[in-house]
C-alpha positions as CSV (number, residue, x, y, z in Angstrom):
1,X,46.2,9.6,15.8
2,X,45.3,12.0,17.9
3,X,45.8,11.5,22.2
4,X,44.6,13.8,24.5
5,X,46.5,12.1,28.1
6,X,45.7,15.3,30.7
7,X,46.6,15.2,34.7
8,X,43.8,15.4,37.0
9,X,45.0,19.1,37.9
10,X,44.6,20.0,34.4
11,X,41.3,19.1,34.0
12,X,40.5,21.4,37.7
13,X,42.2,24.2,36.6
14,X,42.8,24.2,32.8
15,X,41.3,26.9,30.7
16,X,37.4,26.2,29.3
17,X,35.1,27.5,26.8
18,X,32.8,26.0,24.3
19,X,30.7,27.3,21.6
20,X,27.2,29.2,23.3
21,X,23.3,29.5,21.9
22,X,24.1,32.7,20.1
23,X,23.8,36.1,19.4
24,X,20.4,36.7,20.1
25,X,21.0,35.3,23.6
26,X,19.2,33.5,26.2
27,X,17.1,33.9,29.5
28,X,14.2,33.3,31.9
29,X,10.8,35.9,32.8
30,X,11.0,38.5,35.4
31,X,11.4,38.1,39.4
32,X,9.7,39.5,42.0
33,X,12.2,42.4,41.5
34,X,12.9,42.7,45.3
35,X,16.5,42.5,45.3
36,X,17.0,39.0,46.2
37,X,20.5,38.2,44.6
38,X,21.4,36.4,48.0
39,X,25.0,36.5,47.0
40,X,28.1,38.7,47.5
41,X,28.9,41.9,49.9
42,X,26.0,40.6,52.4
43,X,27.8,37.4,53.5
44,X,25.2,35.3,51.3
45,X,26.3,32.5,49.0
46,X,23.9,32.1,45.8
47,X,24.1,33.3,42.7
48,X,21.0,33.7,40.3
49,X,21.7,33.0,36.6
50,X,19.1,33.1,33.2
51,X,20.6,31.6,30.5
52,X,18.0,30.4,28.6
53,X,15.1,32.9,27.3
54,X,12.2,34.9,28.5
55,X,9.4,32.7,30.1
56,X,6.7,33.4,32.4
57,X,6.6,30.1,34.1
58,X,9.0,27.1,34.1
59,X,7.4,23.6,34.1
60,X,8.3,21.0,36.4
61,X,9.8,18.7,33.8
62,X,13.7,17.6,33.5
63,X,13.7,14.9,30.6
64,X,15.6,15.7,27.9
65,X,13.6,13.0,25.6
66,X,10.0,14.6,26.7
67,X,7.8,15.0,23.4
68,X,6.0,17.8,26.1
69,X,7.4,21.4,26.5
70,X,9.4,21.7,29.4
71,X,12.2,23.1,31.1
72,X,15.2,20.6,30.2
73,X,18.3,22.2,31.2
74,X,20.7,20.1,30.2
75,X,23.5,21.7,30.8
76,X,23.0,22.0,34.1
77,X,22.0,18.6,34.6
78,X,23.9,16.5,32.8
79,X,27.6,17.1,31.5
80,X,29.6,16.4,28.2
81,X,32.3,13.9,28.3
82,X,34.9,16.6,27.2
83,X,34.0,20.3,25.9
84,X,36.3,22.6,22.9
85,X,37.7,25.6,24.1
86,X,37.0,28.1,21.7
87,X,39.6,30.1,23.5
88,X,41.9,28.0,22.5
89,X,41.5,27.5,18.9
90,X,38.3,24.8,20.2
91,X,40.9,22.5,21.4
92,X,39.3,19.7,23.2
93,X,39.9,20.1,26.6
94,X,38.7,16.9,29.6
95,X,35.8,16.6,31.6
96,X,33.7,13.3,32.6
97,X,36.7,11.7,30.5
98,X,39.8,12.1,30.9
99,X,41.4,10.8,28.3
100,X,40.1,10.6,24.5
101,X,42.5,8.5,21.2
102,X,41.3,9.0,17.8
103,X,42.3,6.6,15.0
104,X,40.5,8.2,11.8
105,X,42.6,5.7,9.8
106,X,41.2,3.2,11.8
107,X,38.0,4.7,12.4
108,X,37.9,3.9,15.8
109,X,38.0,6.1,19.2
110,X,38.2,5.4,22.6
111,X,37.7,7.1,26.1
112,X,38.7,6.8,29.6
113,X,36.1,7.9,32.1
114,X,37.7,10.0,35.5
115,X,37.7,7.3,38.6
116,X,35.9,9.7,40.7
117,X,32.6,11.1,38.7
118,X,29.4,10.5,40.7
119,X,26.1,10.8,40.0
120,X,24.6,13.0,42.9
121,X,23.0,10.0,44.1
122,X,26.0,8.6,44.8
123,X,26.3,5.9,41.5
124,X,29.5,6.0,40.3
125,X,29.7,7.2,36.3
126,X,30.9,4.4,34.6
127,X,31.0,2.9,30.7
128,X,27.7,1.0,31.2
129,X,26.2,4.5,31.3
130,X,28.0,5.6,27.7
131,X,26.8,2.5,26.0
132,X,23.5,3.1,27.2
133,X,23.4,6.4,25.7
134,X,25.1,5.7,22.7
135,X,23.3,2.0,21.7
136,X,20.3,1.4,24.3
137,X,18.8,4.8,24.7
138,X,17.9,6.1,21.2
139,X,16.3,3.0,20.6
140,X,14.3,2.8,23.8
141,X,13.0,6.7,22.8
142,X,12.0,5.1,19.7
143,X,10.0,2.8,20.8
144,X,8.5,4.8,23.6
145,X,8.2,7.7,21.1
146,X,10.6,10.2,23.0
147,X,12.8,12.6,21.4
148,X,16.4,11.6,21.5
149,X,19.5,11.3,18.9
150,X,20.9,8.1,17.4
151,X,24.1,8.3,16.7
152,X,26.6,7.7,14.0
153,X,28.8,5.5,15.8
154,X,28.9,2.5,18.2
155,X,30.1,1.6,21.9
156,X,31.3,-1.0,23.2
157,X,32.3,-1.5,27.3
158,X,36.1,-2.5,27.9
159,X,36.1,-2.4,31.4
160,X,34.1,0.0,34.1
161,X,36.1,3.0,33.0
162,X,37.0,2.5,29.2
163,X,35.1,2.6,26.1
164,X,35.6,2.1,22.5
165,X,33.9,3.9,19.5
166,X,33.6,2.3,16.0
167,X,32.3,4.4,13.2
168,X,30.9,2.2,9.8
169,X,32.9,3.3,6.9
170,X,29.7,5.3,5.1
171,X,28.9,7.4,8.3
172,X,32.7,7.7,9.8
173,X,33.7,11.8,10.0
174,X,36.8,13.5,10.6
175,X,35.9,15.0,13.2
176,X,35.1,12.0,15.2
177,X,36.1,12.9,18.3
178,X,34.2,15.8,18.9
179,X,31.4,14.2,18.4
180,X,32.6,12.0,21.2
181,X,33.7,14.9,22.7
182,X,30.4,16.5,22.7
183,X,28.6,13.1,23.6
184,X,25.9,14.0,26.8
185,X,26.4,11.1,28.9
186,X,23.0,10.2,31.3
187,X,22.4,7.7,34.2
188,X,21.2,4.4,33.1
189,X,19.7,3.3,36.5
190,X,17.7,6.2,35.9
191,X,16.3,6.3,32.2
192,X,16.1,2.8,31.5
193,X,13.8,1.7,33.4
194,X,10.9,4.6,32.0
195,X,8.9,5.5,29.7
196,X,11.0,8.5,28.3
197,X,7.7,9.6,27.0
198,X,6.1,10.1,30.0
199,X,8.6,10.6,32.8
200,X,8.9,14.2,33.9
201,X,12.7,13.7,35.6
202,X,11.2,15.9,38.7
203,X,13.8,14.6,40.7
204,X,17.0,14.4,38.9
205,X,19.9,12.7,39.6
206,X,23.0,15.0,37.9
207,X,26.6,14.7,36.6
208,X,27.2,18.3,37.3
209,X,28.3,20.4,40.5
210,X,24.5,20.7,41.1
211,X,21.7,18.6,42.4
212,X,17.8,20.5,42.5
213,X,17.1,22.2,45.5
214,X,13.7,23.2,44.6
215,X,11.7,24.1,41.7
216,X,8.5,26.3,41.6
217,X,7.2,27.8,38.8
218,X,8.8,31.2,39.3
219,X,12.6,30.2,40.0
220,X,14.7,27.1,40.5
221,X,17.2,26.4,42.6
222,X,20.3,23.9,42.6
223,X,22.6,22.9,45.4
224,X,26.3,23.1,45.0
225,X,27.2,19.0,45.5
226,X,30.2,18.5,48.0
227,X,31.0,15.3,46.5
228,X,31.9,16.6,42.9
229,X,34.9,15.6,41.1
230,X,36.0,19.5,41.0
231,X,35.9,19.6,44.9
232,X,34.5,22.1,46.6
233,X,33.5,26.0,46.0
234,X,34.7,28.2,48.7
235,X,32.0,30.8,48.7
236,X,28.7,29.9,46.3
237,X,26.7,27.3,47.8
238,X,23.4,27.7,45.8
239,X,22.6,28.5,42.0
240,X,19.4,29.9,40.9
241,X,17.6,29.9,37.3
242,X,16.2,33.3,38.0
243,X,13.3,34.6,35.4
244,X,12.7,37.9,33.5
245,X,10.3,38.7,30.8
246,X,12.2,40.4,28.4
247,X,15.9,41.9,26.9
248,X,15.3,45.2,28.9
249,X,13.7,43.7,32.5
250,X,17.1,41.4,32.4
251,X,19.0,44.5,31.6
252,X,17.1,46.2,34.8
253,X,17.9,43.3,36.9
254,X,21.8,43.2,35.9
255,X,22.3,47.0,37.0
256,X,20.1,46.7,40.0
257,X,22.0,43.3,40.9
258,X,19.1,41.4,41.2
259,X,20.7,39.0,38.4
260,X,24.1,38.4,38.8
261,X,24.7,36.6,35.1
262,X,23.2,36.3,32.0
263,X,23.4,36.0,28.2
264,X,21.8,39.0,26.7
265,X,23.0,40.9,23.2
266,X,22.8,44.1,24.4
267,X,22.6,47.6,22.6
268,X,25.5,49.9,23.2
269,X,26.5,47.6,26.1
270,X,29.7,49.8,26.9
271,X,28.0,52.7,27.8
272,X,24.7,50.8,29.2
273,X,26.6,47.9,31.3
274,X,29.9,48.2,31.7
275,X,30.4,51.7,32.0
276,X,28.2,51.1,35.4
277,X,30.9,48.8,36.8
278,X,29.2,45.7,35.3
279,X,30.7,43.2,32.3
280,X,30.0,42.6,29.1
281,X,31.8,39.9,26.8
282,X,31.4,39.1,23.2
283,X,32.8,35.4,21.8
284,X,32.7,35.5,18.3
285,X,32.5,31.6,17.3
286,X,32.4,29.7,14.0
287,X,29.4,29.7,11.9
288,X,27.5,32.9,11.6
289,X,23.7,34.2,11.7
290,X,21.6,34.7,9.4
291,X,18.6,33.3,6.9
292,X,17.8,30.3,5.0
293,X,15.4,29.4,2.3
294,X,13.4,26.6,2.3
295,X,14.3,25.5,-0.9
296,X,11.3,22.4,-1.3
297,X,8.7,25.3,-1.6
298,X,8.1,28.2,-4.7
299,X,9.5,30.6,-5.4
300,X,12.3,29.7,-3.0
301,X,13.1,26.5,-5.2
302,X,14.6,28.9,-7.5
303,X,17.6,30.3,-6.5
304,X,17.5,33.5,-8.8
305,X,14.9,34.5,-6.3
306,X,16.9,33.3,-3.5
307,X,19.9,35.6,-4.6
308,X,18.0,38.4,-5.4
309,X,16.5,38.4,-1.7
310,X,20.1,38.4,-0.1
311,X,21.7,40.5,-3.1
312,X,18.9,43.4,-2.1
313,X,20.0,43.1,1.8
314,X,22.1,45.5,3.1
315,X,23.3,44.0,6.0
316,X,25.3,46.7,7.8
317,X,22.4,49.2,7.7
318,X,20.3,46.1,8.8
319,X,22.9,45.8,12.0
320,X,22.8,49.3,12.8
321,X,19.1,49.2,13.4
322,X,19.9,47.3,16.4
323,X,23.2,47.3,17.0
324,X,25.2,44.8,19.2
325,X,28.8,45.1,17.6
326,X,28.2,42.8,15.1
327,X,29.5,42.9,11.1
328,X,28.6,42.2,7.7
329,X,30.2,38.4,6.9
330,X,31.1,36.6,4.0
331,X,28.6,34.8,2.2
332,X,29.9,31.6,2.5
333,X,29.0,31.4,6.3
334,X,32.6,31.2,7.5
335,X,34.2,34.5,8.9
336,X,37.6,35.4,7.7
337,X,38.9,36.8,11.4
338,X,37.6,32.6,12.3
339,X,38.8,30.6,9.3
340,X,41.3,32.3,7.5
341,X,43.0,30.9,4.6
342,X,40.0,27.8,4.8
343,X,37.5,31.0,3.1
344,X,37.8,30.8,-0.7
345,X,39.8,33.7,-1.4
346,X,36.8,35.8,-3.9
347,X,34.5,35.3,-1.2
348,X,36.6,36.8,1.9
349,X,34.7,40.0,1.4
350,X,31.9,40.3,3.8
351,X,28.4,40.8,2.2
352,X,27.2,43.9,0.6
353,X,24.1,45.1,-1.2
354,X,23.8,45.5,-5.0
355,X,20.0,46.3,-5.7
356,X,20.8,46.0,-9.8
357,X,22.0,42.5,-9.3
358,X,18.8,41.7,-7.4
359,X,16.8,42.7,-9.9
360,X,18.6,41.3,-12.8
361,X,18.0,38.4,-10.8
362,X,14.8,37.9,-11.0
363,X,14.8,39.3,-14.8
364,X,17.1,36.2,-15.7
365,X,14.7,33.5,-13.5
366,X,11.6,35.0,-15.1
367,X,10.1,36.7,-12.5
368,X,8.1,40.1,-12.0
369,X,6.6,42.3,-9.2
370,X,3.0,42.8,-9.4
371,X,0.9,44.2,-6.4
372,X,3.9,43.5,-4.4
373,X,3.8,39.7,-4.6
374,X,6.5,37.4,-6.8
375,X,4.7,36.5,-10.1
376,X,5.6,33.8,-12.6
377,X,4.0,31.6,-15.3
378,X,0.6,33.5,-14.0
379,X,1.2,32.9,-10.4
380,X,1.9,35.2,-7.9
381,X,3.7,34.1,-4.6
382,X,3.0,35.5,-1.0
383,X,6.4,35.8,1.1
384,X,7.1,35.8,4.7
385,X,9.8,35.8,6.6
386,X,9.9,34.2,9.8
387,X,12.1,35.4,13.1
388,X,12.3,34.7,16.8
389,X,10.2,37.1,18.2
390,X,11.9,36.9,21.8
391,X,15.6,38.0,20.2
392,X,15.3,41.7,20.4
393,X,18.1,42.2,17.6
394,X,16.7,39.3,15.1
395,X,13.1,40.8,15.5
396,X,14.7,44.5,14.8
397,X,16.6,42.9,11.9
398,X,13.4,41.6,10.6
399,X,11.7,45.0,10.1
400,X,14.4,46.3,8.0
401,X,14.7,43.2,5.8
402,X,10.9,44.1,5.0
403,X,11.9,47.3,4.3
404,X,15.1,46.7,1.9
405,X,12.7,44.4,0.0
406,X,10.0,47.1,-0.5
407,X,12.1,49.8,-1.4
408,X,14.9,47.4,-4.0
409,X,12.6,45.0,-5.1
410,X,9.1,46.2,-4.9
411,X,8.2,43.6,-2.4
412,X,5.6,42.7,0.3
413,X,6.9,41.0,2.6
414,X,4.8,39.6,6.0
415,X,7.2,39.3,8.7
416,X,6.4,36.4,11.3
417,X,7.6,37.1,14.6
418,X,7.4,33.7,16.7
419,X,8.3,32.2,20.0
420,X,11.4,30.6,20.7
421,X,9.5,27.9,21.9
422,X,7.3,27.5,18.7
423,X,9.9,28.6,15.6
424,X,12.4,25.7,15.3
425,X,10.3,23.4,15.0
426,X,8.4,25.0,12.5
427,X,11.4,25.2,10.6
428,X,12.2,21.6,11.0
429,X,8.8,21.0,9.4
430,X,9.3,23.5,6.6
431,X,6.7,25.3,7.8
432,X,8.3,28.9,6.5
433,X,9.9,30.6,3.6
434,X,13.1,32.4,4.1
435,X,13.7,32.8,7.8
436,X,16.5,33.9,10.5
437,X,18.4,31.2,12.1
438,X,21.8,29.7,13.1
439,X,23.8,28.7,9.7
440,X,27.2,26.9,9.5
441,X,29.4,26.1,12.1
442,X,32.0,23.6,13.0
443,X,36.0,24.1,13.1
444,X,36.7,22.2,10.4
445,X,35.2,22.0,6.8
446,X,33.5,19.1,6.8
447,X,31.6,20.3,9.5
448,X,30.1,23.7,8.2
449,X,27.7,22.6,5.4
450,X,26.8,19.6,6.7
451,X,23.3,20.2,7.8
452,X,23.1,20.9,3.7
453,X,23.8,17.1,2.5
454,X,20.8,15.6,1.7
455,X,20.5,12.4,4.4
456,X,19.0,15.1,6.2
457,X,16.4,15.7,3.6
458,X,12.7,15.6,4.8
459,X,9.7,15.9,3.0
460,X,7.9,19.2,3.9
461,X,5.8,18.3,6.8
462,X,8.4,15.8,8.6
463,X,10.4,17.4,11.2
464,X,14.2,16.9,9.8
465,X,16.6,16.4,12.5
466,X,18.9,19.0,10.3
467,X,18.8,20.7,6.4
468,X,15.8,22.6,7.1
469,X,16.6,24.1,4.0
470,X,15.6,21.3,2.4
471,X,18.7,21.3,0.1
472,X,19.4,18.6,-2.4
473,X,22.4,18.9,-4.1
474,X,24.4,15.8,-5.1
475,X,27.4,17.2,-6.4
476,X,27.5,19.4,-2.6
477,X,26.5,16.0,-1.1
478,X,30.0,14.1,-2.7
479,X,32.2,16.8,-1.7
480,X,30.7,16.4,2.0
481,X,31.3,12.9,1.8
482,X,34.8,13.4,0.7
483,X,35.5,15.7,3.4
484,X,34.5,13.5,5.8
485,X,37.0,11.5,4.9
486,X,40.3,14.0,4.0
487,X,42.8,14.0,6.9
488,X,45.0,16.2,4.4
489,X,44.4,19.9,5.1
490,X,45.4,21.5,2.2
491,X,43.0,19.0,0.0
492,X,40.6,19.3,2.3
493,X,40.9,23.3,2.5
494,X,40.1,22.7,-1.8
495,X,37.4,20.5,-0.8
496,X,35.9,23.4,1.5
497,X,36.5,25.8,-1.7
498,X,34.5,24.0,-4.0
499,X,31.8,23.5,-1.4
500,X,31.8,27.5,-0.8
501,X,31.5,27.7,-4.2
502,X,28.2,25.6,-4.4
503,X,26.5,27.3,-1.1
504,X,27.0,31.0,-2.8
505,X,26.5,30.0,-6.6
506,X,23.1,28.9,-5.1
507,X,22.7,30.8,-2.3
508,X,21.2,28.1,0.1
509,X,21.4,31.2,2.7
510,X,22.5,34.7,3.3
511,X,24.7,35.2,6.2
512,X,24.3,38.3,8.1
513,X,27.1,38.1,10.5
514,X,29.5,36.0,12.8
515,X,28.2,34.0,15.4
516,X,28.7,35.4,18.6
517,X,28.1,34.4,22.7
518,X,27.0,37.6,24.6
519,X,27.5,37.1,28.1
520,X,27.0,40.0,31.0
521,X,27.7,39.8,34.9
522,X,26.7,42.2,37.3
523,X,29.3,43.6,39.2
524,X,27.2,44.7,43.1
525,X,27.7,41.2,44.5
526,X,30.6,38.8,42.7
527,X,34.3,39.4,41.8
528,X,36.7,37.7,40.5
529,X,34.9,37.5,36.7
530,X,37.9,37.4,33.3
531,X,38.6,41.1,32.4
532,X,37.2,42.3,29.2
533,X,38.1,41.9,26.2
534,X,38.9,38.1,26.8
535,X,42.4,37.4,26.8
536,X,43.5,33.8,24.8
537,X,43.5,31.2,28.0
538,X,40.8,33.1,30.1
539,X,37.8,30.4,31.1
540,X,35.0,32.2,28.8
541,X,32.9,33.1,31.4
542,X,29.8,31.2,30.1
543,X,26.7,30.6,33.0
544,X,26.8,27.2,32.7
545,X,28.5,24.0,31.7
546,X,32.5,23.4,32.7
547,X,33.3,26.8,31.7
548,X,30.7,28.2,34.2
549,X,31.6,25.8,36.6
550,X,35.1,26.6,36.4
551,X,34.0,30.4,36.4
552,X,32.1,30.0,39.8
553,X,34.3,28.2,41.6
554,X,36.6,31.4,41.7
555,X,34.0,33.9,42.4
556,X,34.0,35.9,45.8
557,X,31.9,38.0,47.5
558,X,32.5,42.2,46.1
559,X,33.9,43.9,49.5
């Protein structure tokens, strides 16, 4: 059983960090670019953030369940009911609870909610809002046609402050309780009583430090609540999602001071930012980056095309044509420096090209070049390769993985450069071929394939809620289950081998590098940021969520 029983101080002043979007980093569109920053050396108390990607516009909507494109903002609406501190080994640290038992045996977990979380209305956080979102929500966004998760477990109310968690026996995980962990709790006076479908949440009442201030289309601003269970922040009062339109206007803004904080993957960052008295961190996290096949759709259903792609790939000359620190990984997703003695020992090695294999490759499968184009059984195949056109290094990446191809394997290859806003769904649908993403992830085994087992299967067409891929593998699918299941680390470290085993033999994906949070701060208006690099038990200085919160609550104006 695992007990988590932290002090009230603890939970104010403990250490915090969780895993971030990723690499590619995210933000909002440009300002007015007249210096507004309105915190730091000029006796202001606002700070203006982007953590989310380049937009012209925001749109005046705060439901998370809305089918329509909007700005949702979770994190700075709504809060977790603990977080994992990737700083510490993602340790699960408090937050709306303070106090979290795990039975596996048992399968069973409960939670005790903090006797002084608010909404910013003034409601009082209690268990009726947990079993809402756990039992009555998902089923109400079904109805109504919203988007929202059902979960794997149950919830059951013990009293105003206490809940308990029952997994059934063919869903339950080892890692329970970070999925309870990670469990977004949201106001049922609120939600229940609309049409998740339609509301637009203009007016939302939050869990966090924050409460809206005022929204236009060009920047939003949140109020710093007095009546938060952190208590109060001596010196920033407001918080602003401040826009930019692209990796080099946010770049501008950070050096002029225009934007105090955002997550950017910057080239050459220590000459660029820091070196100008700004900040730059990099959190390398579990899981890595790089491309999946959609393996429901020719040639990509045969995975001697699939490894001769990734075999032709030279990832480190692919890095260096945008280069952000990152390295070549290993194949199987998980990062030695991350998982150690969990990575199968013949694949701790990270990635490197061998052109000969790729073409023996496609000898052994049966398949030719001709006119640049796949060709078997007297078909020829069109490729493309899809990436997120607003992630300056993925995009880069993308032009020299059509180049590799050309030059090893003869191939054509139409790169597809799309919106952030447009490209996972598209993947969810199987509307590509081999594209970039997010693979992996998860600190424990029977976490980092698991988007691969197929009850996330999907015909092409159907958004899938995970397995884009479209992967069906029973034999991967029993070790999954069994993982699930293993409390015994060294049989569940075998499990993990056998699984690594599987993902490579097939090659399901071709990981590029580690995943990685890149976070800058300006340095003109606010001190009081972690050094750099992060030392083990500094709050990772993320621009949102309880590590941001944590963060800003210690900032002061630069002298």
């Amino acid at each position: 059983m695992t007990t988590f029983h932290p002090s009230r101080r603890h939970v104010l002043a403990g250490s915090a960090l969780a895993a971030v979007a990723a690499s590619a980093g995210c933000s909002f569109d440009k300002g007015d670019g007249s210096g507004g920053s309105d915190g730091g050396g000029g006796g202001k108390s606002s700070i203006n953030l982007n953590s989310f990607g380049p937009k012209p516009t925001f749109v005046n909507n705060f439901n998370p369940f809305s089918p329509a494109d909007g700005v949702v903002g979770s994190n700075y609406l709504y809060e977790t009911l603990m977080y994992e501190d990737v700083n510490a080994e993602y340790e699960i640290k408090p937050w709306l609870a303070e106090k979290l038992d795990f039975n596996p045996e048992q399968r069973t977990a409960s939670i005790t909610l903090r006797d002084d979380a608010t909404w910013s209305d003034g409601t009082k956080i209690t268990a009726d809002d947990v079993v809402y979102t756990v039992v009555d929500l998902p089923k109400q966004a079904e109805e109504q046609k919203a988007n929202a998760t059902a979960q794997e477990f149950t919830a059951k109310k013990v009293d105003d402050l206490t809940v308990e968690f029952e997994w059934p026996e063919d869903k339950f995980d080892v890692d329970g309780d970070r999925a309870i962990a990670r469990l977004r709790i949201y106001p049922k006076h609120i939600f229940s009583t609309e049409n998740l479908a339609k509301f637009t949440n203009t007016e939302p009442v939050t869990s966090t430090p924050l409460t809206l201030k005022e929204f236009t289309p060009q920047r939003v601003s949140f109020t710093v609540r007095e009546d938060h269970f952190m208590g109060p922040w001596e010196h920033i009062k407001e918080v602003n999602w401040t826009p930019f339109g692209s990796a080099e206007i946010g770049k501008s803004m950070i050096l002029q001071g225009t934007l105090d904080w955002a997550t950017l993957s910057l080239q050459n960052a220590d000459e660029t930012i820091v070196a100008q008295g700004n900040h730059y961190w990099t959190v390398e996290l579990v899981g890595s980056e790089g491309i999946i096949f959609n393996t429901a759709k020719a040639p990509f259903d045969d995975k001697h095309v699939r490894n001769a792609i990734y075999a032709a790939l030279d990832t480190d000359q692919i890095h260096s044509l945008f280069d952000i620190g990152l390295k070549s990984t290993s194949p199987t997703t998980m990062d030695e420096k991350i998982y150690g003695e969990k990575v199968a020992e013949e694949y701790r090695a990270p990635h490197t090209a061998d052109p000969e294999a790729a073409k023996k490759y496609l000898a052994d499968g049966g398949w030719t070049v001709e006119g640049g184009k796949l060709a078997k059984d007297g078909k020829t195949y069109d490729i493309s390769f899809k990436t997120v056109a607003d992630y300056v290094n993925w995009a880069t990446w993308s032009d020299g993985v059509k180049a590799q191809l050309k030059d090893v394997l003869g191939l054509d290859v139409k790169i597809l450069k799309v919106p952030d806003a447009q490209i996972w769904a598209q993947y969810a649908k199987g509307e590509f071929d081999f594209g970039m993403t997010w693979i992996g992830g998860g600190p424990r085994i029977s976490a980092v394939y698991a988007d691969f087992h197929s009850k996330n299967f999907l015909p092409l067409g159907e958004e899938a809620p995970g397995n884009a891929a479209r992967v069906k593998n029973p034999e991967l699918d029993a070790l999954l289950d069994e993982s699930r299941e293993e409390f015994d680390e060294t049989k569940l470290n075998e499990l993990g081998y056998q699984m690594q085993k599987i993902v490579v033999e097939e090659c399901y994906c071709g990981p590029f590098n580690p995943s990685a949070s890149f976070i800058e701060a300006s340095g003109k208006n606010w001190e009081g940021f972690p050094g750099m690099p992060l030392k083990k038990g500094d709050i990772i200085p993320r621009p949102y969520g309880p590590e941001g919160w944590l963060t800003m609550q210690k900032l002061k104006p630069v002298k």
